[in-house]
N, CA, C and O atoms as CSV, one atom per row, in Angstrom:
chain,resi,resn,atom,element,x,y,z
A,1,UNK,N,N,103.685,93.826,126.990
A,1,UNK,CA,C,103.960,92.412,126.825
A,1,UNK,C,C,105.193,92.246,125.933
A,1,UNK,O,O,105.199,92.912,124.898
A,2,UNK,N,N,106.146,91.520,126.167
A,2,UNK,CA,C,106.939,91.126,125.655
A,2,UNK,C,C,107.423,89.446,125.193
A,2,UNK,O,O,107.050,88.515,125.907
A,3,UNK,N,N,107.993,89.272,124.357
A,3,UNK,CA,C,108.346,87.941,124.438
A,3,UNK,C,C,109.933,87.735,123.093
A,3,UNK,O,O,110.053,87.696,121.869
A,4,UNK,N,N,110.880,87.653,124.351
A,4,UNK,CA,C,112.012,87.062,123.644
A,4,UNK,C,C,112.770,88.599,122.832
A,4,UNK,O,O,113.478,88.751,121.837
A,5,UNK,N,N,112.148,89.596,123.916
A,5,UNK,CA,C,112.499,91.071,124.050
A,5,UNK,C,C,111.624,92.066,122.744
A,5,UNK,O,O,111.897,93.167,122.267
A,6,UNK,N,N,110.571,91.166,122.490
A,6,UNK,CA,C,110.151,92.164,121.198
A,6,UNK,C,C,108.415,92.087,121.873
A,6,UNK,O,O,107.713,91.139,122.225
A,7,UNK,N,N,108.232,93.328,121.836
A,7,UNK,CA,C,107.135,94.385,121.966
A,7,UNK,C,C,105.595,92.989,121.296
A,7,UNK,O,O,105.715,92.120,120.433
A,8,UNK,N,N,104.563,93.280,121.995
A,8,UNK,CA,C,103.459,93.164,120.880
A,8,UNK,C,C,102.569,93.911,119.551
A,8,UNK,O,O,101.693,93.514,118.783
A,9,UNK,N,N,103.309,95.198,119.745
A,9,UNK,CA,C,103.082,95.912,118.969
A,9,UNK,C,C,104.135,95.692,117.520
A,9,UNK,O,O,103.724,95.940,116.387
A,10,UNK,N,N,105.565,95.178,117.823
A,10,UNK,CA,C,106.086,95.022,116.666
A,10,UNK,C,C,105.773,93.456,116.370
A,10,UNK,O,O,106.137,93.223,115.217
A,11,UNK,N,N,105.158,92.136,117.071
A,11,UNK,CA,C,104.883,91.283,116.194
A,11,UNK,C,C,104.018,91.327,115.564
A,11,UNK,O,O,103.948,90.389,114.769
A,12,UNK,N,N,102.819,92.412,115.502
A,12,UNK,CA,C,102.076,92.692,114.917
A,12,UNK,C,C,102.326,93.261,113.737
A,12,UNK,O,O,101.450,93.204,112.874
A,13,UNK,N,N,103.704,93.992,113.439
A,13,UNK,CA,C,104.395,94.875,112.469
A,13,UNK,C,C,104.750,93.626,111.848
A,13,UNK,O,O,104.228,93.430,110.751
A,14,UNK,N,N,105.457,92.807,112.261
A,14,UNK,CA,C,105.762,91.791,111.813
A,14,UNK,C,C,105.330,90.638,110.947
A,14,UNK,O,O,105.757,90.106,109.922
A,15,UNK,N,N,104.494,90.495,111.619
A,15,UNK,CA,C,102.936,89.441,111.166
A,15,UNK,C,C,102.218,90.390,109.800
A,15,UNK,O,O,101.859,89.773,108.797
A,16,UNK,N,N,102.073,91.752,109.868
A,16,UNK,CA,C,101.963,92.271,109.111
A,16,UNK,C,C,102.716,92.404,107.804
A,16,UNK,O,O,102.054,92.141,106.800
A,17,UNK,N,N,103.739,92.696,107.664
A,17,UNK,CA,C,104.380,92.299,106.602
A,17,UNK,C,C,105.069,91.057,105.890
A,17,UNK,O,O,105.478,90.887,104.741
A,18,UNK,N,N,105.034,90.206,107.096
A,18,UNK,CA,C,104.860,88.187,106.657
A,18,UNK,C,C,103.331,88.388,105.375
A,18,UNK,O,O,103.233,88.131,104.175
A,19,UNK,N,N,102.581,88.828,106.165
A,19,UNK,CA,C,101.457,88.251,105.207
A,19,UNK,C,C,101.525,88.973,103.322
A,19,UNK,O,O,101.275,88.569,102.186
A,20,UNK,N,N,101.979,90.108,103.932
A,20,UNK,CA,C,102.108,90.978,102.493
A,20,UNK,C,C,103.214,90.527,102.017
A,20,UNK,O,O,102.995,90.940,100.878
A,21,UNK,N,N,104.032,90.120,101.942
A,21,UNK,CA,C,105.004,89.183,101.679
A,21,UNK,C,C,104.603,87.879,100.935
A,21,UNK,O,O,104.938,87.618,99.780
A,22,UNK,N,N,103.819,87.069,101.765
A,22,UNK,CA,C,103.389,85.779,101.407
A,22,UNK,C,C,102.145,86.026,100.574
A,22,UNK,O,O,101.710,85.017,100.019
A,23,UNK,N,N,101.422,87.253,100.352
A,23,UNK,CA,C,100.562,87.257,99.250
A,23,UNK,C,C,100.856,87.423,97.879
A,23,UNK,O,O,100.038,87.212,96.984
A,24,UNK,N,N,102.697,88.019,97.609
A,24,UNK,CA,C,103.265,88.100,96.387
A,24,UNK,C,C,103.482,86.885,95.810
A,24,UNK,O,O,103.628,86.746,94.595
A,25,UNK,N,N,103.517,85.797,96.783
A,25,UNK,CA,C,104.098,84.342,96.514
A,25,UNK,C,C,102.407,84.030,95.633
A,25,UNK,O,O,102.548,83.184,94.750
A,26,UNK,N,N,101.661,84.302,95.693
A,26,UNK,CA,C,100.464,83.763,95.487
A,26,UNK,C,C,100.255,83.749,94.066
A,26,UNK,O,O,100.559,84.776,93.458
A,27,UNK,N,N,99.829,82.852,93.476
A,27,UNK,CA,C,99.332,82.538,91.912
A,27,UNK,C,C,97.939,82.914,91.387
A,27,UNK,O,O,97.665,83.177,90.217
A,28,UNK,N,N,97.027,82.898,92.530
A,28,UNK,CA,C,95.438,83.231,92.095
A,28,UNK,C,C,95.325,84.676,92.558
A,28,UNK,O,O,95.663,84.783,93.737
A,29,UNK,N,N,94.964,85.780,92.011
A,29,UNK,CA,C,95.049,86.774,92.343
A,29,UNK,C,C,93.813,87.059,93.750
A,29,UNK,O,O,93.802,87.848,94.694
A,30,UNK,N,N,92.897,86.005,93.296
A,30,UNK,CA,C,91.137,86.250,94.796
A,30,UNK,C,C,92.415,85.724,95.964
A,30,UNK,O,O,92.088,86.144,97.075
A,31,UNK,N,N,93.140,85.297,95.999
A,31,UNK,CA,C,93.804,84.659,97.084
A,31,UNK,C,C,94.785,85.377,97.130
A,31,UNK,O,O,95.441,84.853,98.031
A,32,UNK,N,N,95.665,86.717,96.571
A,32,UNK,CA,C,96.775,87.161,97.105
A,32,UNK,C,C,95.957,88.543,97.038
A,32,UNK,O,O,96.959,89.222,96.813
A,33,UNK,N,N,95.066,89.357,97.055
A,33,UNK,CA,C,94.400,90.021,97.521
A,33,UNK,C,C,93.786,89.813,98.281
A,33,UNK,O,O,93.450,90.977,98.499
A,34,UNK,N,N,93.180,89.173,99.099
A,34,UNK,CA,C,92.926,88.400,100.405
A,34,UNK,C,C,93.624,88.494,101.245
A,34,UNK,O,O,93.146,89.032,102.243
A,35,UNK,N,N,94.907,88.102,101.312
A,35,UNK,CA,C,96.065,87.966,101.886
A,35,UNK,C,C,96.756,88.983,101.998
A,35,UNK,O,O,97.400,89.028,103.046
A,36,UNK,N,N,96.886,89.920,101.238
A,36,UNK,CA,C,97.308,91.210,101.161
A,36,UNK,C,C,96.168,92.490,101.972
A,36,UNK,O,O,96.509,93.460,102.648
A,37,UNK,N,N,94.860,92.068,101.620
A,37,UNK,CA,C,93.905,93.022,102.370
A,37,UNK,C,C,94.098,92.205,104.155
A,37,UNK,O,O,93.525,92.854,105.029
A,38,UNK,N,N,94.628,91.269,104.510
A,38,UNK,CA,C,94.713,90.626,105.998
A,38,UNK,C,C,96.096,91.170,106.586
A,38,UNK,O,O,96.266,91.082,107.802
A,39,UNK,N,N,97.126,91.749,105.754
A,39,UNK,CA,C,98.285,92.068,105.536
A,39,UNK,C,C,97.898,93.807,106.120
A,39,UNK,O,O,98.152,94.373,107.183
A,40,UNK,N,N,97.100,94.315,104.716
A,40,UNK,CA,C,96.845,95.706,105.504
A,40,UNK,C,C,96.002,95.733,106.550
A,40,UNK,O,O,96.244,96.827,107.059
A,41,UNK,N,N,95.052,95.146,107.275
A,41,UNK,CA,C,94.665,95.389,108.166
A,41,UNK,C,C,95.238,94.904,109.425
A,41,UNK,O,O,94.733,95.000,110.544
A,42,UNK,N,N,96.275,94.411,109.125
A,42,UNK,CA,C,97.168,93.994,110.668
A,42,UNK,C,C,98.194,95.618,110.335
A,42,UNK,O,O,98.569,96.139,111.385
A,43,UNK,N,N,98.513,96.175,109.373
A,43,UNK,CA,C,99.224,97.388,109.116
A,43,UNK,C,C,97.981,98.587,109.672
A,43,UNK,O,O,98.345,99.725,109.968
A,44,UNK,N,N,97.344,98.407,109.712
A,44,UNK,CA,C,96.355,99.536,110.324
A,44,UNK,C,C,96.435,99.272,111.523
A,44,UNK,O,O,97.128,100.073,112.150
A,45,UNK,N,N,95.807,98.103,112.349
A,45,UNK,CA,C,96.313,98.140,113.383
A,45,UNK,C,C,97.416,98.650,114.104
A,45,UNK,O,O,97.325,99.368,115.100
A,46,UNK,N,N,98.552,98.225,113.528
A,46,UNK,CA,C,99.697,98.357,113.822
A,46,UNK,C,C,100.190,100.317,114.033
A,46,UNK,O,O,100.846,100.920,114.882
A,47,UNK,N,N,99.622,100.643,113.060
A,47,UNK,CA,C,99.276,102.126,112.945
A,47,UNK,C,C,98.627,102.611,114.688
A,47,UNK,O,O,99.154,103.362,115.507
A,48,UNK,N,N,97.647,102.031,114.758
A,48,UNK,CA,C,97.109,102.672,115.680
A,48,UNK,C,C,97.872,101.964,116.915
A,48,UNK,O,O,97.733,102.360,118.072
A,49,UNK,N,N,98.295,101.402,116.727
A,49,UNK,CA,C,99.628,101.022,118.328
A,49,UNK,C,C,100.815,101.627,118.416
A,49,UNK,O,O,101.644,101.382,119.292
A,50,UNK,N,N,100.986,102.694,117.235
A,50,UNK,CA,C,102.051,103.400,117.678
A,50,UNK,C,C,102.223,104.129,118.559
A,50,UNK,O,O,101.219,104.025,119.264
A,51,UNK,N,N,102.891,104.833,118.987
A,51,UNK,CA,C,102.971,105.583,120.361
A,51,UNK,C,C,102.198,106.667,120.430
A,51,UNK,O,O,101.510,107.045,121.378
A,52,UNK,N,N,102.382,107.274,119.110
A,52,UNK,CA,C,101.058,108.627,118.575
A,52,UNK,C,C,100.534,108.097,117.312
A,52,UNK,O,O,101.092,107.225,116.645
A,53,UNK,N,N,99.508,108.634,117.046
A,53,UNK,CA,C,98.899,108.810,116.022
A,53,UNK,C,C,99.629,109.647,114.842
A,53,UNK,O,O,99.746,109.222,113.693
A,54,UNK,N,N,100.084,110.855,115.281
A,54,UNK,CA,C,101.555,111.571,114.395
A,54,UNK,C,C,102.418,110.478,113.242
A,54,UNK,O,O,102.772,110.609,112.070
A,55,UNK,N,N,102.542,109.250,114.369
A,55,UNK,CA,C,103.737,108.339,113.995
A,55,UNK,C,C,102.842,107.902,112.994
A,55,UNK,O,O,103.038,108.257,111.831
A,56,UNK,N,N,101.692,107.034,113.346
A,56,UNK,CA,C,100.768,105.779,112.727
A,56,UNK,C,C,100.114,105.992,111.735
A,56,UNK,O,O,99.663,105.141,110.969
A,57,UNK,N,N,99.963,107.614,111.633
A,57,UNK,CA,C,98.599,108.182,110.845
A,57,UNK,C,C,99.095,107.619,108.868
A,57,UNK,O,O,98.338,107.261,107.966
A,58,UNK,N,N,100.560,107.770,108.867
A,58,UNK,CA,C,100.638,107.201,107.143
A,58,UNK,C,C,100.465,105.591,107.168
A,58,UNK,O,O,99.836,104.872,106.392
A,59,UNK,N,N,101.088,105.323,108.102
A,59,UNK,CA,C,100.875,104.045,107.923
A,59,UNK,C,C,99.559,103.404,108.014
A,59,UNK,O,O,99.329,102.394,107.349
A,60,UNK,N,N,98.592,103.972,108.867
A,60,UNK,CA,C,97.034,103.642,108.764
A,60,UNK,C,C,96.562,103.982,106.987
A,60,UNK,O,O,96.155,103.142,106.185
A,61,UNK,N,N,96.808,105.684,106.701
A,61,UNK,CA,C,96.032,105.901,105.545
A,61,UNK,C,C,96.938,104.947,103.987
A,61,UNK,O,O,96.153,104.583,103.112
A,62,UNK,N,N,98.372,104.636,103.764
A,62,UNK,CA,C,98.357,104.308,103.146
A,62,UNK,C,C,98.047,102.496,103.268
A,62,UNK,O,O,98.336,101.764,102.321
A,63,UNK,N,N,97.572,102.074,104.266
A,63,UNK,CA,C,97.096,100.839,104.001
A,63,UNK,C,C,95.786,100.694,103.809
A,63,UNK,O,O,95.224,99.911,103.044
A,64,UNK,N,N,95.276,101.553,104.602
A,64,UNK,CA,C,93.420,102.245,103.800
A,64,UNK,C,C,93.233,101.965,102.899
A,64,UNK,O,O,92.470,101.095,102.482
A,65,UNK,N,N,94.163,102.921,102.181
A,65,UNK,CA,C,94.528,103.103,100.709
A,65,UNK,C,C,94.269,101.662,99.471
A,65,UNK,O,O,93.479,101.288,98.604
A,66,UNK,N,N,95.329,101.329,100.031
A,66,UNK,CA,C,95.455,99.476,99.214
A,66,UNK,C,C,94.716,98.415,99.382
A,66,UNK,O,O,94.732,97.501,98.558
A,67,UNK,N,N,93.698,98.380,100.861
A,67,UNK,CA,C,93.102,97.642,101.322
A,67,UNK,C,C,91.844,98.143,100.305
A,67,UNK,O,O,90.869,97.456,99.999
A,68,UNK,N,N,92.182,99.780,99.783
A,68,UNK,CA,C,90.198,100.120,99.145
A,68,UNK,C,C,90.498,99.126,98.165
A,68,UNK,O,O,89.772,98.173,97.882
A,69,UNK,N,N,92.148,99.532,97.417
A,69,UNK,CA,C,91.876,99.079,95.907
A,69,UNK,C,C,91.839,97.692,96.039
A,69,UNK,O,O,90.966,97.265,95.283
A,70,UNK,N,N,92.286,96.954,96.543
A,70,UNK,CA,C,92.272,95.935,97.052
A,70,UNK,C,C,90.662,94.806,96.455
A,70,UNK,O,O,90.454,93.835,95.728
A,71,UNK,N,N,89.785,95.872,97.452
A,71,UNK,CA,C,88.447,95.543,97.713
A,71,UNK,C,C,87.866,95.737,96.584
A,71,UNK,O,O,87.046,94.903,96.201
A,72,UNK,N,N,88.151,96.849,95.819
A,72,UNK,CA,C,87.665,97.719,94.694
A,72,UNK,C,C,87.412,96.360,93.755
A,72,UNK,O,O,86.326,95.946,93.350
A,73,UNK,N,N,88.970,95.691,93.490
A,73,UNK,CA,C,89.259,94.740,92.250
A,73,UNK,C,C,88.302,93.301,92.465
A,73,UNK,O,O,87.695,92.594,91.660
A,74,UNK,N,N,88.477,93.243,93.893
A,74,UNK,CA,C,87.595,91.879,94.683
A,74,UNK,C,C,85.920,91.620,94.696
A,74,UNK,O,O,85.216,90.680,95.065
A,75,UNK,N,N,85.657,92.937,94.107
A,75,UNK,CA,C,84.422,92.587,94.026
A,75,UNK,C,C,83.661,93.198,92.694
A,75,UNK,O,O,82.450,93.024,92.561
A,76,UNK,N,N,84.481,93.968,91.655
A,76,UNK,CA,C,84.289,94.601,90.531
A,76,UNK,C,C,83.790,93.252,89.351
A,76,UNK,O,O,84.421,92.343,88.810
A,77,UNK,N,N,82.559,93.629,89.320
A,77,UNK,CA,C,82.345,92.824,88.503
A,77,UNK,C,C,83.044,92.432,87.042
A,77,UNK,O,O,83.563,93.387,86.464
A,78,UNK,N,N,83.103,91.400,86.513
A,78,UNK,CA,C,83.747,91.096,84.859
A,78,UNK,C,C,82.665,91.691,84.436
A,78,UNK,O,O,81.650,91.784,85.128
A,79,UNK,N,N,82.809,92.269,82.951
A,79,UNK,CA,C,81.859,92.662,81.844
A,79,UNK,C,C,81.877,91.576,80.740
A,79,UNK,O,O,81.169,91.700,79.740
């Protein structure tokens, strides 16, 4: 699929880093970790639409990665 000569696999690349982008803009941190964990999981995706897995495999694990800590901070309780 194409549209306006670009792949669906790169508006997904795309869309992907809009959001991680627009989660730096963010002031409440529950809301730019949110946005940033919606960010890496369009980057995982995006991983696995590469042509190989060879290609996708860092880009899957280091958004893994950020999406854990991500989650880690999002639900770590205050003391």
């Amino acid at each position: 699929m194409e549209l306006f000569g670009i792949t669906g696999t790169e508006y997904v690349g795309y869309l992907a880093s809009l959001m991680v982008l627009v989660s730096f803009t963010m002031k409440d941190v529950k809301t730019l970790r949110l946005v940033n964990m919606t960010g890496c999981i369009l980057f995982i995706v995006y991983g696995f639409l590469m042509p190989t897995l060879r290609i996708g495999l860092p880009i899957i694990i280091a958004n893994l990665a950020i999406f854990s800590v991500n989650l880690f901070y999002l639900t770590k309780r205050k003391q």
